[in-house]
Every structure is written in structure tokens, then in C-alpha cells.
ZAMARGU-4260 file (C-alpha; in steps of 0.2 Angstrom, whole numbers, plus 5000, padded with zeros to 4 digits):
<rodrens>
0) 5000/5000/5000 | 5008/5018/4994 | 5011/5029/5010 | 5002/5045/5009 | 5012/5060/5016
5) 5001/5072/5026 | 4998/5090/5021 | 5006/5104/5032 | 4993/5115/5040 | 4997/5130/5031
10) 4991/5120/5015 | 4973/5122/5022 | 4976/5140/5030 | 4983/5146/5010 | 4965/5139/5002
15) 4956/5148/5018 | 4966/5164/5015 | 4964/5164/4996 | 4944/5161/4996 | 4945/5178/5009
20) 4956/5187/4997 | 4943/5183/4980 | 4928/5186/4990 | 4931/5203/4996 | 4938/5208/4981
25) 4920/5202/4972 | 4913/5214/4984 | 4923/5228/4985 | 4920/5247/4979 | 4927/5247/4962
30) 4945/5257/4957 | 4936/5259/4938 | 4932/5277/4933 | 4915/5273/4940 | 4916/5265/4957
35) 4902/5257/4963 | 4898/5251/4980 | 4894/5236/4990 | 4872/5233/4988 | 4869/5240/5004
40) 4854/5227/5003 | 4865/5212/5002 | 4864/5199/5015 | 4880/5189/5016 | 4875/5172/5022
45) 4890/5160/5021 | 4890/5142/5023 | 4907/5134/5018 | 4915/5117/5020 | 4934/5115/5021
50) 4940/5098/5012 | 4955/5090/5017 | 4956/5076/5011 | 4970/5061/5005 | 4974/5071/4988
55) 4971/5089/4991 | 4963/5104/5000 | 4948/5114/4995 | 4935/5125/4999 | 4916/5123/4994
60) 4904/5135/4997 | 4889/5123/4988 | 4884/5114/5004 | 4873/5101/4992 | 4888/5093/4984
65) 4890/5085/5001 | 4885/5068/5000 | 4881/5055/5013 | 4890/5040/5005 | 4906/5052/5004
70) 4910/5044/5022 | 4912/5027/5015 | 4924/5033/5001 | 4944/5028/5001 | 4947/5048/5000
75) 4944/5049/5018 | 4958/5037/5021 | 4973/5047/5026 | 4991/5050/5036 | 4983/5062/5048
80) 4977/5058/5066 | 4962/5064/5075 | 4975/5069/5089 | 4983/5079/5076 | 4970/5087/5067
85) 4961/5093/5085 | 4977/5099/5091 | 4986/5108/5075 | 4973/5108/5060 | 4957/5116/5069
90) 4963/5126/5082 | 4975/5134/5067 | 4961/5135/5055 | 4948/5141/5068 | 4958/5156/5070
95) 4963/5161/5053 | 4944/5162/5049 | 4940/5173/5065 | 4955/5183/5061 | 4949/5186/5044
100) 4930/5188/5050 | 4935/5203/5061 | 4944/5211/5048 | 4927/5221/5042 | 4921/5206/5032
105) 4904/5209/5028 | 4894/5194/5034 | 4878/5192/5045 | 4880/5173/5049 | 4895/5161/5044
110) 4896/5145/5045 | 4912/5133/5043 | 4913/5114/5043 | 4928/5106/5040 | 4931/5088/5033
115) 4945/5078/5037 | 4955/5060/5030 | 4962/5053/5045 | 4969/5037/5048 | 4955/5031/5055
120) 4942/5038/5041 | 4933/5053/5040 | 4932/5065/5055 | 4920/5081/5051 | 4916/5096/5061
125) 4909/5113/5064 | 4922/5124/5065 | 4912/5140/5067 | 4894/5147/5068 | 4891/5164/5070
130) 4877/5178/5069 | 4882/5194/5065 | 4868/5204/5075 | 4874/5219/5071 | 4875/5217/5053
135) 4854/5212/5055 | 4850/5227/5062 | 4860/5237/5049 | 4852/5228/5035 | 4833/5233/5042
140) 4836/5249/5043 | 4842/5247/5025 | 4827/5239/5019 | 4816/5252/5028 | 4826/5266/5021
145) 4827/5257/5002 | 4808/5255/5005 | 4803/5272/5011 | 4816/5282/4998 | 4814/5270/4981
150) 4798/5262/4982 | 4786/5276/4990 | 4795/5293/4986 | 4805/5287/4972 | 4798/5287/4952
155) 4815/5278/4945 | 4814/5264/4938 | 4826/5254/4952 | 4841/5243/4951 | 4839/5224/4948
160) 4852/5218/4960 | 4841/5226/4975 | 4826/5217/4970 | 4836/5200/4971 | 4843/5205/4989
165) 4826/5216/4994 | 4814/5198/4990 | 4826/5187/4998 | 4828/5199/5015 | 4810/5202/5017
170) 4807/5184/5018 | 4823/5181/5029 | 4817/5173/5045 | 4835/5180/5054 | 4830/5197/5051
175) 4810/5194/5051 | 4804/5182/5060 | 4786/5186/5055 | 4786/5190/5036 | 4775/5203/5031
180) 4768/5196/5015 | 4756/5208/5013 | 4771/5221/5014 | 4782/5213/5002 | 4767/5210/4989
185) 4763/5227/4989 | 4785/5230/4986 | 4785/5218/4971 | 4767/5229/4961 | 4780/5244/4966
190) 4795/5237/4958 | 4786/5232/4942 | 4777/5249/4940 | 4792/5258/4943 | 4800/5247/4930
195) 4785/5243/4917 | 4795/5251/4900 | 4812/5249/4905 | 4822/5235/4897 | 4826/5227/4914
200) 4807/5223/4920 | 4810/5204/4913 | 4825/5204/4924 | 4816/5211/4939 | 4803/5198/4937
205) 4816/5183/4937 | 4823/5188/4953 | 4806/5190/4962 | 4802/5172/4955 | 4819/5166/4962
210) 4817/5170/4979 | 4800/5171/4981 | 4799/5150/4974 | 4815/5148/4984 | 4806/5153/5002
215) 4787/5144/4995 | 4799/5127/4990 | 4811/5127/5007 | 4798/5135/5021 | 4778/5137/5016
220) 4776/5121/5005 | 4785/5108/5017 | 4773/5113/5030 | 4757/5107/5022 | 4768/5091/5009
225) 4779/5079/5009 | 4792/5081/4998 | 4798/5068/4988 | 4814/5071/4972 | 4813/5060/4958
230) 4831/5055/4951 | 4832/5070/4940 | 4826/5081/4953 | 4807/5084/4951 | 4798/5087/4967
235) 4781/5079/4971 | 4771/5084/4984 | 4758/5074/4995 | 4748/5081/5005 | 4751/5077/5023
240) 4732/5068/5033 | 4734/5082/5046 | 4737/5098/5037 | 4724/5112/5040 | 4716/5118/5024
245) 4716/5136/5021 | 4706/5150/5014 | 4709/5163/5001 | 4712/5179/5011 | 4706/5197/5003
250) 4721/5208/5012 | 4734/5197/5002 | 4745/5194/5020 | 4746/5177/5021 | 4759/5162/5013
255) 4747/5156/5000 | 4744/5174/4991 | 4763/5170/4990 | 4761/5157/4982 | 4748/5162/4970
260) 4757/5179/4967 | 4772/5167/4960 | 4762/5153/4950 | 4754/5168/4939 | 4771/5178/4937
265) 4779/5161/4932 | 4765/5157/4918 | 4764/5174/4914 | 4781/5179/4911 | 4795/5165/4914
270) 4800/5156/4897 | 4788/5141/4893 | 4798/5127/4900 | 4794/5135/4918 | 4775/5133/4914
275) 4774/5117/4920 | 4780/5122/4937 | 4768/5137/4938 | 4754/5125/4935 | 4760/5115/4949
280) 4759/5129/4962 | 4740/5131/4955 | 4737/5113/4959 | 4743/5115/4975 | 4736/5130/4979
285) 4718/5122/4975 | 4722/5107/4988 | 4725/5118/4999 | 4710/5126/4997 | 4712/5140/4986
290) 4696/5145/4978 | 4706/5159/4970 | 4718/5148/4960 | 4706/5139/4954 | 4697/5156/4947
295) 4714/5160/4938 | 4714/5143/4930 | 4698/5147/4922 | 4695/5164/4919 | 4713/5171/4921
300) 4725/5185/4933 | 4711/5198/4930 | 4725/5210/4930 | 4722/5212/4910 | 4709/5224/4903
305) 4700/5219/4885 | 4701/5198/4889 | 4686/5196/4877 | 4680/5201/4861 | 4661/5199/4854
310) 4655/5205/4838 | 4643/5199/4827 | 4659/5194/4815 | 4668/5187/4830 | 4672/5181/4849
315) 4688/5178/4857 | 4694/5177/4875 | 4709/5176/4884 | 4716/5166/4899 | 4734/5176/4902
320) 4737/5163/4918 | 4736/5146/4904 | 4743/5156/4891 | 4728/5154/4881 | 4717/5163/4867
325) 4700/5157/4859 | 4693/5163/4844 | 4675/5158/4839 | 4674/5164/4822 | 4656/5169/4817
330) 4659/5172/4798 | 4674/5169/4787 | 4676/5188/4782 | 4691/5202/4782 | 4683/5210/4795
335) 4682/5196/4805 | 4702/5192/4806 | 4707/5207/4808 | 4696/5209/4824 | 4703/5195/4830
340) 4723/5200/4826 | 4720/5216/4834 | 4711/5207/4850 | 4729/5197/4850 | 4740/5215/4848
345) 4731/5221/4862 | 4734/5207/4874 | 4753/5206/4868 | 4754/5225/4872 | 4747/5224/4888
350) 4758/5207/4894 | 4749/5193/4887 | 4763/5177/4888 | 4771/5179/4870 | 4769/5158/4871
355) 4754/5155/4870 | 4741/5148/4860 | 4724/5147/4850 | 4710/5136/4850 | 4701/5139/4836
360) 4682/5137/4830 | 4683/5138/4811 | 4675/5132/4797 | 4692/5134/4786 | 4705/5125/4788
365) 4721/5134/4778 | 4738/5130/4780 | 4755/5138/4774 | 4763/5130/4761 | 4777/5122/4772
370) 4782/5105/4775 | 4784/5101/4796 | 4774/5116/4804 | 4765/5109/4818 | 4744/5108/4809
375) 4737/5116/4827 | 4727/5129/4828 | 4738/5143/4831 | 4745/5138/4814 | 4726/5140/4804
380) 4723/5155/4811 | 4738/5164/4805 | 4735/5154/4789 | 4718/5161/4787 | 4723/5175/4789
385) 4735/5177/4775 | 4721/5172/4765 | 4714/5191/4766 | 4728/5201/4756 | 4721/5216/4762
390) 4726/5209/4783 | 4745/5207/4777 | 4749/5223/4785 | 4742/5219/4800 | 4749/5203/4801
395) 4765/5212/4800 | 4762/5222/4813 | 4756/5207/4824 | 4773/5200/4820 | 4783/5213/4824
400) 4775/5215/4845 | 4776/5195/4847 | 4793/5189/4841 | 4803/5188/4855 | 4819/5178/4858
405) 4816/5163/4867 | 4798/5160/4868 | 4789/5149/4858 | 4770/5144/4854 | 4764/5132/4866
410) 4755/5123/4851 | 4770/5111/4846 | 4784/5101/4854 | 4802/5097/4850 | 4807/5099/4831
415) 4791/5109/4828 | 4792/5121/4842 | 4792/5139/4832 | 4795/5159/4841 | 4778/5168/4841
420) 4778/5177/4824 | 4784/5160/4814 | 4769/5161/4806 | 4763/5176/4801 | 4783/5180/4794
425) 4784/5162/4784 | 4767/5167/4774 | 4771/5183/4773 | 4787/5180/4767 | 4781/5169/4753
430) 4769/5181/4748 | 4778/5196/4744 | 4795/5203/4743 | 4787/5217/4753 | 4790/5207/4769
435) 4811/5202/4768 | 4815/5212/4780 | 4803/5205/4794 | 4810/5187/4788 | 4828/5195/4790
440) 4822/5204/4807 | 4814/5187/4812 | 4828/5176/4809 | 4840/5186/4819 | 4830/5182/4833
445) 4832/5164/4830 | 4839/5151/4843 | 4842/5138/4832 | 4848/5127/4846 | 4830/5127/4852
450) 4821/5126/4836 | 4823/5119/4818 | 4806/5126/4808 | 4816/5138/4801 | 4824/5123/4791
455) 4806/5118/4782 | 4803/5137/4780 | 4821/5138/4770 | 4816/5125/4760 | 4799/5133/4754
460) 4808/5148/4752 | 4821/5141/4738 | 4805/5131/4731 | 4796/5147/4728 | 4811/5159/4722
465) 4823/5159/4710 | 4839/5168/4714 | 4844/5186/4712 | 4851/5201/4717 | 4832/5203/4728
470) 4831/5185/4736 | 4851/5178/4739 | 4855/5191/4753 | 4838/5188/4760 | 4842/5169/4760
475) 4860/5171/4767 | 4851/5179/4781 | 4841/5164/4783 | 4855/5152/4782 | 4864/5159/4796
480) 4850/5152/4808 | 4848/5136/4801 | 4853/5120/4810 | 4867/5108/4801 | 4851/5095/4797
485) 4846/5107/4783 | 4846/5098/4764 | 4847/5111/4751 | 4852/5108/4731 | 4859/5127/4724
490) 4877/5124/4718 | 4869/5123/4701 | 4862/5142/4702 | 4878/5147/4712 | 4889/5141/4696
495) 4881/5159/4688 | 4895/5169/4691 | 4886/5186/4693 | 4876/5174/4710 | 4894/5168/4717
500) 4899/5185/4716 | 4884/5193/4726 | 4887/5179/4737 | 4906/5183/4741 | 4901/5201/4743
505) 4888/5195/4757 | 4900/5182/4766 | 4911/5194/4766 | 4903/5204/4779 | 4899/5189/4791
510) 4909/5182/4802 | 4919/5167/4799 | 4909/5155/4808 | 4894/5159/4799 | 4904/5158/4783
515) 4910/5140/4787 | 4892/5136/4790 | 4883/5141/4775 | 4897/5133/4765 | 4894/5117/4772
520) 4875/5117/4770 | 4877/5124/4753 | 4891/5111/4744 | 4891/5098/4758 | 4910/5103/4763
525) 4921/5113/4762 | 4935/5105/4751 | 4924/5104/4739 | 4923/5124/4736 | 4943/5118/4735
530) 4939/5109/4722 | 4929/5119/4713 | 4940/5133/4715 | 4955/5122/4707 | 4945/5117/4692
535) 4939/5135/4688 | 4948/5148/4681 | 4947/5166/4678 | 4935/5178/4689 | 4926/5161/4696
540) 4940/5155/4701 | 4944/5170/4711 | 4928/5171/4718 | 4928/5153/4725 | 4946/5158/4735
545) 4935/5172/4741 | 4923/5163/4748 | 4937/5150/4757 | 4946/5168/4764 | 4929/5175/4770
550) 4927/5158/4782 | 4946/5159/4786 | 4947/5178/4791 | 4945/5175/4807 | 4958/5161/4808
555) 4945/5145/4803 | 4956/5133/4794
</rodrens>
């Protein structure tokens, strides 16, 4: 067996010190031209675990990597002794942190364990636990005096990192024992009027989600459930025989308007794939005896004026907590789609989840001409609606208010999942010339690691134009989001010299990633544009180089 030589002490004190030195420096007023200063809201809580173990010594601040079958491992196997580690290795440690602690570090608890491979196995103890009481008091009055000066007197729209520390504080048992829900409601309706046109309110939003579901998953929930973690981390809850139901309450003060408050500004305004927990906080809500989530399940938040439509021509009505529009049209006419796009504009302008969809009631049943669009309803309605030439502006428009990066129509899964606006831009696109710059527009909003349509939609495009001078930069902009699956055959237009050129001019200007892509979907790879600029002579062979420079520019090789 290969004898293992025991760390010196100062081993463990260098990783202690380091992690001191890093995280002070994190939080220190910058030296830039524009210092900033320490949040005055933030809470430093730090929970830490010392590793020393038989190969090396390190410092973990992410207490859940811990793991209880780490006892049993051959890591924990070492030359110390437990003599040796309570007499040199804690006392030496202990003290380094409590030096470094008194030094102004800005903490208001700290905790330290420390884990040790001994001779006999592993040893693990708490080397510290403190509660910084003055650093709790400081931090209320810093939440009443961010309260009183930012969100009564101020009109500013506020900074995001004091909503993440402001949601997490107010529901901090160490400095409130009691929460005031009603209080910290009535912060976050503040924060998002003070916010509502600033680019930051989808940021704001995200952190109130965070620490709010945080507190509801950790303290409200377990209280009422058991709490059981499938293997990749899905929580289901249970709930327990003895829980007393509650009752909706009308001042909003109490945990479960909490929990509502979150499950509608998840399905409201977190991407799609948070939906389904959203829902789940719903369904919870309802067993515990929310009559009130129920309501949002059928009829919606209510916080959205103008949630149906009637006409003679038309009815539609919108559920903004499922993310769900229904249009009953009356009569197959102009008059009738275009009420029912501008009842969709109005929702999207007032907040409506951009992934939603449409259950529709029609006796027409159009679709665009492109292979692999999901056939949902969602996809007639906007097919439909292109049938009215007279609509097509107003599609644009539509187009224009709901693409946004990231969301996607909750009418398809997987390969047919498509942004909101797919399908008002592919018909349009198809349609006119009028429209290539929404396709361009649209496309650069594409994650093409999350979404493949655009393929099929390239595909009809090359079906339905030639190319020129009009549709190849139009194309190339298309081609820059497609994914590697796409088949395309036009090396045989491309051999027109007056088309490679145009496309050498528009390589040119991309970078060379995007070059070495559309190569490849275009001649399959790229050492056949080798070849081909071998064979040729003359200008086209001068404008194949150039297109095997514009994907090398940037050193691709």
C-alpha cells in the first residue's frame, strides 16, 4: 500500500486565505472610473465546507455537493490523526477564519465545517457558527430606508440587484421572524410599475420568482407536503392527513397569496419550459383550498383589461394565467380576422405570455405551404389570415409585437416548436417581397439550438424563388440560423457567376463561423469549394478563393 504524506497545516490556511482574498475583492468598491459600492441590501450568508482530504485541500461554498456515501469513500483514508488534526489543524484554522472575520468582512451569519481523512476515516466538524447581530440590524434599517426612499417617494425605475437582495431579505426569518407578506406584495406591484418600460422589467421579474419560489419550495410548501425528488430532481408533493386547509384571504398577508402571486408571474412571464411548474403551484394552491387559483385557471389573473372580444363577425377570450386565446369565428370575412389580430395585439401589448396559444372554432382549415409546421390551431389562424391580402399589414404588425427571443408557441413540441411570429413571417414571406425584411428581422432572433422550423421554411423559400440580386441576401440571412440537418440543392444556380459574386460580397461581411456554416450546408464541405476553385479559372475562380478567405478571416482553417 503507497504511503500517503500528510499535508502541512498551512496548506489548508493558503486555500482559507485565498477564498477571503477573492471574495472581498467580488465585493469591494470598484478602482474603475465609475466605482460602485457594496448593495447596501445584500445579506451575506455563508455556509462553507473545508476539504481535506488524502489528495488535496479545497474550499466549497455549495453545501449540496456533500454527499452522505462520501464517508464510506477511500478519499477519507489518510496519514493524519484525529489527535493531530484537534490539536494543530482546527485550532490553526479556527483562528485564521475569526482573524479574517474581524477584519470588516461583511457577513451576518458564517458558518464553517471542515472535513478531514484521517487514519482512521473521516472526521467532520463545525468549526464556526456565527450571527452577526449587528450586521441584522444594519440591513433593516436598510430595507426600511430602500423601501421608504425607492419604492414610496421614488419614480425611478430601480436597480435589479436590489430586487434579488430586497425579495430574499423580506422573507429572511434571521432578520424577520414574522414576514410581512402583505408588505412585500405590495414591494413587488411597486418594483414592476416603477420598471413597466424599461428593458430590465423581465430581469426584475426573474429575481422576484427566484426568491420568492425559493422561500414557498424550502419554508411554506414543506409545512402542508411531503416532499419527495425523483432522480432528476422533480419534486412531488403529497399532502400530509393532518394539514389544516386554508382560505383565500382578501388583504393578500398570508403564505398562500405568496404562492399564488408566483404561480401567475411564472406562467405569465418566465420562458415556457417554467409553465409546468407554475401550474403545479396552481394545483397546489387548489388542495389547499384556494378558491382563488382555481378562478385563475379558468377565467385568468384579471390584472388584463379587454380579455374578450364579441362582435357579430367574432368572439375571442383570453386566459393570460394558461397562456391561452380562443377565437370563435362567426363568419369567414376580412373584418372578422382582423378583429381578432387586433384582439391578439392588444393582449401582447398589455403582457399577454408571447407563448401562448389558440383554440380555434373555424370552418376553414388553411395551411402555409410548408412542410413540418406543427397543423394546430395557432397555425390555421395565421394561415387564414393570410388568405385576406388586404390583413397582410396587419399581420406584420402582429409579427413585429410578438417575436421575442426565446419564447415559443405552446401549440408544438420538440422539432416543431416555432418563436411567436413564425407564422405570420413564413406566409408573409412567401407572399411578397414586401416582407424580407421581417423574415431578416425574424431570423436574427432565432435560437436555432432550440428550434429547427426555420429549416422547412428555407426549404419553401428556395421552392418558391429563383435567385437574384432581391432573394440571395435575403436567403443568406436565413441560412445563418439554420441548423446543420438542413438539405438544400443550389450549387447549380451558384455556378452563375454574377450569383457567386453577390454571394462573396455577402460572406464577406459575416463572420467566419457563419461563413464555414453556410458553405457546408450549401456544397456539403468545404473542400469541395477547394475543388471547385481548382477546376475554375478566371474571375470564378477567384471568387471561390474568396469565399474559402471570408470563412478563414477569422483564423478557421
Amino acid at each position: 500500500m503507497a504511503v500517503v504524506t500528510p499535508f502541512p497545516v498551512e496548506r489548508a490556511l493558503a486555500v482559507v486565505n485565498r477564498w477571503f482574498d477573492e471574495t472581498t475583492a467580488r465585493h469591494a468598491p470598484s478602482q474603475a472610473a465609475f466605482p460602485t459600492e457594496d448593495n447596501p441590501l445584500r445579506a451575506a450568508d455563508y455556509a462553507l465546507t473545508v476539504n481535506c482530504d488524502a489528495q488535496r485541500i479545497t474550499l466549497e461554498s455549495d453545501a449540496e455537493r456533500f454527499r452522505e456515501n462520501d464517508a464510506d469513500s477511500d478519499d477519507w483514508l489518510g496519514a493524519l490523526t484525529a489527535e493531530e488534526v484537534n490539536r494543530v489543524w482546527i485550532p490553526a484554522i479556527t483562528s485564521l477564519i475569526e482573524q479574517r472575520l474581524h477584519a470588516a468582512f461583511n457577513y451576518y451569519r458564517f458558518r464553517v465545517d471542515a472535513r478531514f481523512a484521517t487514519c482512521d476515516g473521516l472526521l467532520a466538524v463545525t468549526l464556526l457558527d456565527v450571527v452577526n447581530t449587528a450586521k441584522i440590524d444594519q440591513l433593516r434599517c436598510a430595507m426600511e430606508s430602500w423601501q421608504r426612499q425607492v419604492l414610496e417617494e421614488g419614480d425611478a425605475p430601480t436597480d435589479t440587484n436590489s430586487t434579488l437582495f430586497y425579495c430574499s431579505n423580506a422573507l429572511n426569518t434571521d432578520l424577520y421572524p414574522q414576514p410581512d407578506i402583505a408588505g412585500l406584495l405590495r414591494g413587488c406591484a411597486r418594483i414592476e410599475q416603477l420598471n413597466r418600460s424599461h428593458p430590465a422589467l423581465a430581469e426584475h421579474r426573474h429575481w422576484m420568482v427566484f426568491q420568492l419560489s425559493e422561500w414557498i419550495e424550502q419554508h411554506f410548501l414543506p409545512r402542508y407536503f411531503t416532499v419527495e425528488k425523483s432522480g432528476w430532481g422533480e419534486r412531488h408533493y403529497h399532502l400530509k392527513p393532518q394539514a389544516t386547509l386554508l382560505v383565500d384571504s382578501e388583504d393578500g398577508a398570508q403564505p398562500l397569496d405568496l404562492l399564488l402571486y408566483v404561480a401567475v408571474l411564472i406562467l405569465r412571464f418566465e420562458p415556457s419550459y417554467s409553465k409546468p411548474t407554475g401550474l403545479q403551484y396552481l394545483a397546489l394552491a387548489q388542495q389547499l383550498g384556494s378558491e382563488k387559483a382555481g378562478r385563475y385557471l379558468r377565467e385568468g389573473s384579471g390584472t388584463l383589461a379587454d380579455c374578450e372580444h364579441r362582435s357579430p363577425q367574432m368572439h375571442g377570450c383570453a386566459n393570460d394565467v394558461l397562456a391561452h386565446i380562443t377565437l370563435h369565428m362567426r363568419e369567414e370575412s376580412c373584418a372578422a380576422y382582423q378583429q381578432a389580430l387586433d384582439f391578439i395585439v392588444r393582449l401582447l401589448e398589455q403582457g399577454f405570455p408571447r407563448h401562448y396559444h389558440i383554440t380555434l372554432k373555424s370552418t376553414v382549415k388553411a395551411l402555409l405551404p410548408v412542410k413540418g409546421l406543427a397543423r394546430s390551431d395557432t397555425h390555421r389562424f395565421f394561415a387564414n389570415s393570410l388568405g385576406y391580402p388586404e390583413l397582410h399589414g396587419v399581420l406584420e404588425r402582429y409579427a413585429r409585437v410578438a417575436i421575442h427571443q426565446y419564447e415559443w408557441y405552446a401549440d408544438a413540441e420538440a422539432e416543431k416548436n416555432c418563436m411567436p411570429g413564425s407564422y405570420a413571417v413564413f406566409g408573409l414571406a412567401l407572399t411578397s417581397a414586401r416582407y424580407f425584411p421581417l423574415l431578416c428581422d425574424y431570423m436574427s432572433q432565432v435560437d436555432d439550438e432550440h428550434q429547427s422550423v426555420q429549416d422547412a421554411f428555407i426549404s419553401a423559400f428556395i421552392g418558391h424563388y429563383r435567385l437574384n440580386e432581391q432573394t440571395l441576401p435575403v436567403l443568406v440571412c436565413c441560412l445563418c440560423r439554420a441548423t446543420g440537418a438542413l438539405k438544400i440543392k443550389l450549387q447549380s444556380q451558384l455556378d452563375d457567376e454574377s450569383l457567386l459574386r453577390l454571394l462573396a460580397a455577402q460572406l464577406a461581411r459575416l463572420p467566419s463561423h457563419s461563413v464555414e456554416h453556410i458553405l457546408t450546408l450549401v456544397w456539403g464541405k468545404r473542400d469541395k469549394v477547394v475543388k471547385l476553385a481548382a477546376k475554375a479559372d478566371g474571375d470564378k475562380q477567384s471568387l471561390y478563393q474568396a469565399l474559402l478567405r471570408a470563412a478563414d478571416k477569422d483564423g478557421n482553417v
